[in-house]
C-alpha positions as CSV (number, residue, x, y, z in Angstrom):
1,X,128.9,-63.3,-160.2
2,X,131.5,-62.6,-163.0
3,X,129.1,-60.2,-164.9
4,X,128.6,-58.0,-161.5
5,X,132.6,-57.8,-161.4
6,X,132.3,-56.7,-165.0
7,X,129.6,-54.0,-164.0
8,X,131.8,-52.7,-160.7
9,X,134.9,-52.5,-162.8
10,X,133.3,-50.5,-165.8
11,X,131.7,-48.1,-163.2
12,X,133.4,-45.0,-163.8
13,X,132.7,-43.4,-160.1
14,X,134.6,-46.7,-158.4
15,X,137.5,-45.2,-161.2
16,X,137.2,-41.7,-160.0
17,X,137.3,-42.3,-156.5
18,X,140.2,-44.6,-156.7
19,X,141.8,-42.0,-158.6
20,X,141.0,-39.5,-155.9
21,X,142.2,-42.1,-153.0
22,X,145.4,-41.7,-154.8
23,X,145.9,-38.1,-155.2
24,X,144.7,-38.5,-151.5
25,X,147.6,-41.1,-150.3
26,X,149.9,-38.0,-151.4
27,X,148.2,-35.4,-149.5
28,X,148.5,-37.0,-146.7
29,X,152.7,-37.5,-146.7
30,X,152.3,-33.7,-146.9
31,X,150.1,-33.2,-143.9
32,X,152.2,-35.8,-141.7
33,X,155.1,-33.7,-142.8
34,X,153.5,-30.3,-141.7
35,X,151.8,-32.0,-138.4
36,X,155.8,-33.0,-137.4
37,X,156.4,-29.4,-138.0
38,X,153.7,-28.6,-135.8
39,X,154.5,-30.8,-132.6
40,X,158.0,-29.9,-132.8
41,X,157.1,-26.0,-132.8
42,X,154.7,-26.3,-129.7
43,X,157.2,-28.5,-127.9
44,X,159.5,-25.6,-128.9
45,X,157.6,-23.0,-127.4
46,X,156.1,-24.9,-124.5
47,X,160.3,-25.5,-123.8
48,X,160.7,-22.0,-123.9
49,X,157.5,-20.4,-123.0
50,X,156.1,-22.8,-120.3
51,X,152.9,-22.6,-122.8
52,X,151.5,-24.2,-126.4
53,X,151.7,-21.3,-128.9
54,X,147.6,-20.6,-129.6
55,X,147.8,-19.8,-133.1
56,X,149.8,-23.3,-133.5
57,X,147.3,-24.9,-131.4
58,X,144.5,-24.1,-133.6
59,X,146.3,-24.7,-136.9
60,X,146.7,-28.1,-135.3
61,X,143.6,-29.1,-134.4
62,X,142.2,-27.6,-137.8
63,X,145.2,-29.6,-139.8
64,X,144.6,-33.3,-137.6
65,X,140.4,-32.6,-138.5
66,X,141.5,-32.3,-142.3
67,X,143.8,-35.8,-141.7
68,X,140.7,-37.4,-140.0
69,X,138.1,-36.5,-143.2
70,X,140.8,-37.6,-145.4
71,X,141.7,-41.0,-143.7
72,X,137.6,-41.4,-143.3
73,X,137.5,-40.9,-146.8
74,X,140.2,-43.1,-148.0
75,X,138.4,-46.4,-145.7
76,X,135.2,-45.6,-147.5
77,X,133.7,-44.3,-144.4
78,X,132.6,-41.2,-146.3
79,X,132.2,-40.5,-149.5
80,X,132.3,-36.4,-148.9
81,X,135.3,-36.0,-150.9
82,X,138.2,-33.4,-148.7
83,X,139.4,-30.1,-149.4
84,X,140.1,-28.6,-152.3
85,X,137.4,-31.0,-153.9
86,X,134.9,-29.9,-151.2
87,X,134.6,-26.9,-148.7
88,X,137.3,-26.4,-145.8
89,X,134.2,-26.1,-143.5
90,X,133.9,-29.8,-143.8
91,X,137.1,-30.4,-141.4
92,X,135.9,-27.7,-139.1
93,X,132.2,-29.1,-138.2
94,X,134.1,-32.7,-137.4
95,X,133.5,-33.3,-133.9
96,X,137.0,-33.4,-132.2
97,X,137.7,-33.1,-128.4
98,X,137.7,-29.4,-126.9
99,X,141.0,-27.5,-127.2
100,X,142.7,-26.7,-123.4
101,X,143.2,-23.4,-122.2
């Protein structure tokens, strides 16, 4: 038992993705900061304009997929590391529900 600790702690990829799962943790503060941005400018412009701005709308949904393959990432349920590691395309193929129109 002790010697398979020993051999998961020397394991340099369980060092490089904690590493990453860090640099992740502060991603993250960033994209909560920019998704508050976000709901307050479409509650903004539904207050003013009766409607969601599209071009917020999108950014959005593409910003709350990137959050989701980050947060799958950092509770091991991928090991695809996110953007800028990997391609953007990643959080566009994630299945999320359809926008309204």
């Amino acid at each position: 038992m002790q010697h398979e600790i020993n051999d998961n702690i020397k394991k340099i990829s369980t060092w490089k993705r904690i590493f990453f799962m860090l640099v992740f943790t502060v991603v993250v503060s960033l994209v909560r900061i920019l998704l508050w941005t976000v709901i307050l400018l479409q509650v903004a412009s539904a207050l003013l304009t009766g409607t969601p701005n599209q071009n917020i709308l999108s950014f959005g949904r593409t910003l709350s997929a990137y959050l989701y393959h980050i947060l799958l990432f950092l509770t091991y349920n991928t090991d695809q590391i996110p953007f800028p590691f990997s391609d953007w395309g990643l959080t566009e193929d994630l299945e999320l529900p359809k926008i309204k129109e």
